[in-house]
C-alpha positions in Angstrom: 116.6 152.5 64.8 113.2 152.7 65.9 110.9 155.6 66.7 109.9 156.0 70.2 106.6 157.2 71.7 108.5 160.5 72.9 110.2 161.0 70.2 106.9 161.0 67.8 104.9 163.7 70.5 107.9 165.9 70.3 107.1 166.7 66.7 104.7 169.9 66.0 101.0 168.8 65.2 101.0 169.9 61.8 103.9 167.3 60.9 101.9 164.7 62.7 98.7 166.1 60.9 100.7 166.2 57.3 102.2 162.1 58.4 99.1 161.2 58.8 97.4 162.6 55.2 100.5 161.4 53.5 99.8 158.0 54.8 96.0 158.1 53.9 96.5 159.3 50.2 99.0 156.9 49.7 96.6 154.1 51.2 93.6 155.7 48.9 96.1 155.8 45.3 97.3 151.7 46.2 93.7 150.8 46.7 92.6 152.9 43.3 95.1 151.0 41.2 94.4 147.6 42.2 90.7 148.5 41.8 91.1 150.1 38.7 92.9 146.9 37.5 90.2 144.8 38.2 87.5 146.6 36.9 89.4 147.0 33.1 89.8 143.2 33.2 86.1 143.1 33.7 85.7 145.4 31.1 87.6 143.2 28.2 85.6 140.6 29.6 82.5 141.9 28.7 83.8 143.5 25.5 85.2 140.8 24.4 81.6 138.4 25.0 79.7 141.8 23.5 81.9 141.2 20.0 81.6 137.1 20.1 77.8 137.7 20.1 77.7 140.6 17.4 75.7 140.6 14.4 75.3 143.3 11.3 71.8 144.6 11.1 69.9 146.8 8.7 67.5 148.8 10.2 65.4 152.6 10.3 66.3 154.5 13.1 62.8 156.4 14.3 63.6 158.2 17.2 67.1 158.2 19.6 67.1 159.7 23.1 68.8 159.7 26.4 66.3 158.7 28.9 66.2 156.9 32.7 66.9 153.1 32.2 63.5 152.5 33.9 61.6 154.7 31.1 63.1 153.3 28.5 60.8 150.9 27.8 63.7 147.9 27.8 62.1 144.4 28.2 61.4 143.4 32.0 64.1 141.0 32.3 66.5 143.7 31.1 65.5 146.1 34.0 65.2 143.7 36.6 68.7 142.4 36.2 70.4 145.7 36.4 71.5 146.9 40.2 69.4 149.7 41.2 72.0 152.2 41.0 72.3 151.7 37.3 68.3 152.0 36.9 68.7 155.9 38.3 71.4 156.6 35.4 70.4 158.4 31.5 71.0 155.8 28.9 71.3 156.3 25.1 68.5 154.7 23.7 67.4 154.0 20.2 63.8 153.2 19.1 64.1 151.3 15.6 62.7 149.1 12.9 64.6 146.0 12.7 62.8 144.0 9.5 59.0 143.9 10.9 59.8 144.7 14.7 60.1 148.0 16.1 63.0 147.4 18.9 64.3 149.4 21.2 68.0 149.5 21.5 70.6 150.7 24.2 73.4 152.4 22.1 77.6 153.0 23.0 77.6 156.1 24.3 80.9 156.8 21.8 78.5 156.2 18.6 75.2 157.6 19.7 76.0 161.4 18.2 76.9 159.3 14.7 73.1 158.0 14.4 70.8 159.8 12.0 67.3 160.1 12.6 65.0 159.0 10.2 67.9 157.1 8.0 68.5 153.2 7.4 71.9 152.6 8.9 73.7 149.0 9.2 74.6 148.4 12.6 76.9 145.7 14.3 74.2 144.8 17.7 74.9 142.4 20.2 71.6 141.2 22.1 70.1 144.7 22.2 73.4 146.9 22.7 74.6 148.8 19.3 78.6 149.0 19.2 79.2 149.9 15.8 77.3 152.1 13.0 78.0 152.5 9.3 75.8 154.3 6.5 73.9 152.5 4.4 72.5 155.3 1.9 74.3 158.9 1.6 77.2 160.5 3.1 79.6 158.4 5.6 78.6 158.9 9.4 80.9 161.4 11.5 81.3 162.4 15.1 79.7 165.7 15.2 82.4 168.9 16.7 81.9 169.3 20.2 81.2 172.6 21.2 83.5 174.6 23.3 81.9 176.4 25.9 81.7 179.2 25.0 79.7 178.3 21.6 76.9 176.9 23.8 76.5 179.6 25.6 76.1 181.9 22.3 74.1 179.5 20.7 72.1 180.0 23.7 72.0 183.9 23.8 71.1 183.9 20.3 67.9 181.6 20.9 66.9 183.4 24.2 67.2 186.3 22.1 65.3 185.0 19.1 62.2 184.0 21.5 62.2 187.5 22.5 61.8 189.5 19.3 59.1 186.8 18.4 57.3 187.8 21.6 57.6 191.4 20.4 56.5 191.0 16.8 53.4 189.4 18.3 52.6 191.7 21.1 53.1 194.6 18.8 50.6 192.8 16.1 48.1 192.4 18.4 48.2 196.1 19.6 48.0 197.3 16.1 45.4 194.8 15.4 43.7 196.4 18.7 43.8 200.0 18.1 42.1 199.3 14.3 39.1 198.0 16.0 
């Protein structure tokens, strides 16, 4: 059985309208999948090359910050080889001491809450990307608790609030301070 042209402009618009979405998300969900697919065997690829070339380091963490990759201050090379759109993105990056050199070091994004500042820490690196962190001195390293929402936004109301009355406290100083004179 086969559909003829007059049988498909007797339906209503909107069923043609609805066909024709169907057929488009359909097309858009096949093409995710097998893209999806290739891009998590790219991924094992390049886990799998990032843990062949891992070594444990000791070093002092000075400073840790998520910054532009082009203000970073990652070697030339580095930068030139990433695609632009990658160079616009905020990177976890970690400024430390590694023996004599101070290095700065791209971080996993999963691990970068675990790094203290100011704290030697032995880390697993490969090339200049940290994937693992343990503790070398004091307590073990944990994932901080995320914040729910609506604990950032009292955190926030309660520093907003604690600019104010400092604002006060001075501005009635100084008119005390005024009327003595």
């Amino acid at each position: 059985m086969t559909i003829s042209p007059v049988v498909l402009f007797s339906l209503s618009p909107l069923t043609i309208v609805l066909i024709i979405v169907a057929v488009i998300t359909i097309g858009l969900i096949i093409f995710l999948a097998i893209w999806g697919k290739k891009q998590q065997k790219k991924m094992d690829e390049t886990e799998e090359q990032i843990a062949a070339a891992a070594q444990t380091v000791t070093m002092l963490v000075i400073d840790k910050k998520k910054m532009r990759f082009s203000k970073a201050g990652l070697p030339k090379m580095i930068v030139d080889s990433t695609p632009w759109y990658a160079r616009l993105a905020k990177i976890p990056v970690v400024k430390a001491k590694v023996g004599p050199k101070v290095m700065v070091l791209i971080s996993d994004s999963k691990i970068f809450d675990m790094i203290p500042i100011k704290q030697e820490i032995k880390a697993t690196v490969s090339g200049i990307y940290i994937t693992k962190v343990r503790s070398l001195r004091g307590p073990a390293l944990v994932h901080p608790k995320k914040k729910k929402f609506r604990e950032k936004m009292a955190d926030k109301a309660n520093e907003l609030r604690g600019k104010t009355q400092t604002a006060n406290t001075k501005n009635t100083k100084n008119t005390k301070n005024s009327k003595k004179k």
